[in-house]
N, C-alpha and C positions, 0 to 999 in steps of 0.2 A: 455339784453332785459328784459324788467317788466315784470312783468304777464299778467297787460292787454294789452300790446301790443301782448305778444303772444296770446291769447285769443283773437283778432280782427284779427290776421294772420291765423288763423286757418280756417278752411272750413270747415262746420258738412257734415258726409257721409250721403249718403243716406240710410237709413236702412235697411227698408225693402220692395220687389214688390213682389205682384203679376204677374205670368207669363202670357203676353198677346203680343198681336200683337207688340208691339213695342219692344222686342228683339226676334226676329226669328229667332236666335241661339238658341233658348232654346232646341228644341227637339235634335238636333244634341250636344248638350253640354253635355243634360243627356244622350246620348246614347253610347256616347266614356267616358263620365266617367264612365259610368256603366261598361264601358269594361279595367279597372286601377282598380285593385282590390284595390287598397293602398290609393288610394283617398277613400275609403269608411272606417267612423272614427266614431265611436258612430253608428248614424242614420242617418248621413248625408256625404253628398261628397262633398269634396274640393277642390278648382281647382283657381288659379292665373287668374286673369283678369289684363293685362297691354294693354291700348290702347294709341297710338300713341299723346304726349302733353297730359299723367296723368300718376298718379301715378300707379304703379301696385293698385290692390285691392285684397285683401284675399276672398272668395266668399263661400258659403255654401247651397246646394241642399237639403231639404229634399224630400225626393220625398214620391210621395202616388198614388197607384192605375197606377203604369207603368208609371206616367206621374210628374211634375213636380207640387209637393204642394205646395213648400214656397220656393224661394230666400232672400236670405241675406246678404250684403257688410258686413263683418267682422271685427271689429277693429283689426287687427292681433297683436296688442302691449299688448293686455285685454291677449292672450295668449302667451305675453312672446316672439313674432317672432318680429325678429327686421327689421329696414330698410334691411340693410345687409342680411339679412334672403330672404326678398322678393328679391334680388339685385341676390343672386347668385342664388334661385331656377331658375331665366330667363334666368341665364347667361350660367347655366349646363345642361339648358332641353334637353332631347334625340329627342324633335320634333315630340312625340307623338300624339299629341293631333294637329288636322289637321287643326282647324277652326285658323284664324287669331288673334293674340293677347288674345289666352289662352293658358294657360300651364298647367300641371300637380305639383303637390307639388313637392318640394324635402323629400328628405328621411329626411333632417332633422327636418322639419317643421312638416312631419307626427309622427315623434317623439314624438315631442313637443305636437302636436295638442291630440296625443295618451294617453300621458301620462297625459292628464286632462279630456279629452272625454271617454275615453273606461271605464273608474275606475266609469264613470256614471251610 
C-alpha cells in the first residue's frame, strides 16, 4: 500500500463535542465512570466506546462543575494503545459499566494512559 492510498483509506475522528442533546448518555456515562476510580487518569476519565459496525474509540471526560466540560474521541495510537489493546480491553470487560457499547479501560491501557498522564 502507498502512502497516499493509505492516507485516502483513512477516516479523520471526530475530535472534539460539546455535550448536548444528541448524546443523552452523557450524564449516565459521567456518573458510572465517576464511580471506576481507575478510569480517573490525570483530570480526566476514560472509558471505551465500541458501537455496533465501528471501531471501538478511546474517549476522554474532562469534567467541570458535577457535570460534563469537554469530550474527546482519543487517538489511542498518540498514546501508544494498540489495536489489540482496544481488542482485548472489550473482550475481558467485567460488564461494569451498564450502558450499551461502553466499557471501562483495562488495567493495561490505564497503565499506559498513567504513565504519560499522571507525570503531568
Amino acid at each position: 500500500m502507498t502512502p497516499e492510498s493509505a492516507k485516502s483509506d483513512r477516516k479523520p475522528l471526530p475530535r472534539y463535542a460539546m455535550p448536548d442533546g444528541s448524546e443523552p448518555e452523557y450524564g449516565a456515562i459521567l456518573e458510572q465512570i465517576q464511580n471506576y476510580r481507575k478510569s480517573m487518569i490525570g483530570s480526566s476519565f476514560f472509558y471505551i466506546q465500541a458501537r455496533p459496525a465501528e471501531e471501538p474509540c478511546l474517549c476522554r471526560i474532562i469534567p467541570g462543575g458535577g457535570r460534563i466540560f469537554f469530550h474527546e474521541i482519543v487517538d489511542h495510537q498518540k498514546y501508544g494503545i494498540s489495536e489489540e489493546d482496544m481488542e482485548d480491553a472489550l473482550k475481558y470487560d467485567t460488564g461494569t459499566f451498564t450502558l450499551p457499547g461502553h466499557f471501562h479501560i483495562s488495567p493495561h491501557i490505564e497503565k499506559k494512559l498513567r504513565a504519560l498522564l499522571d507525570a503531568e
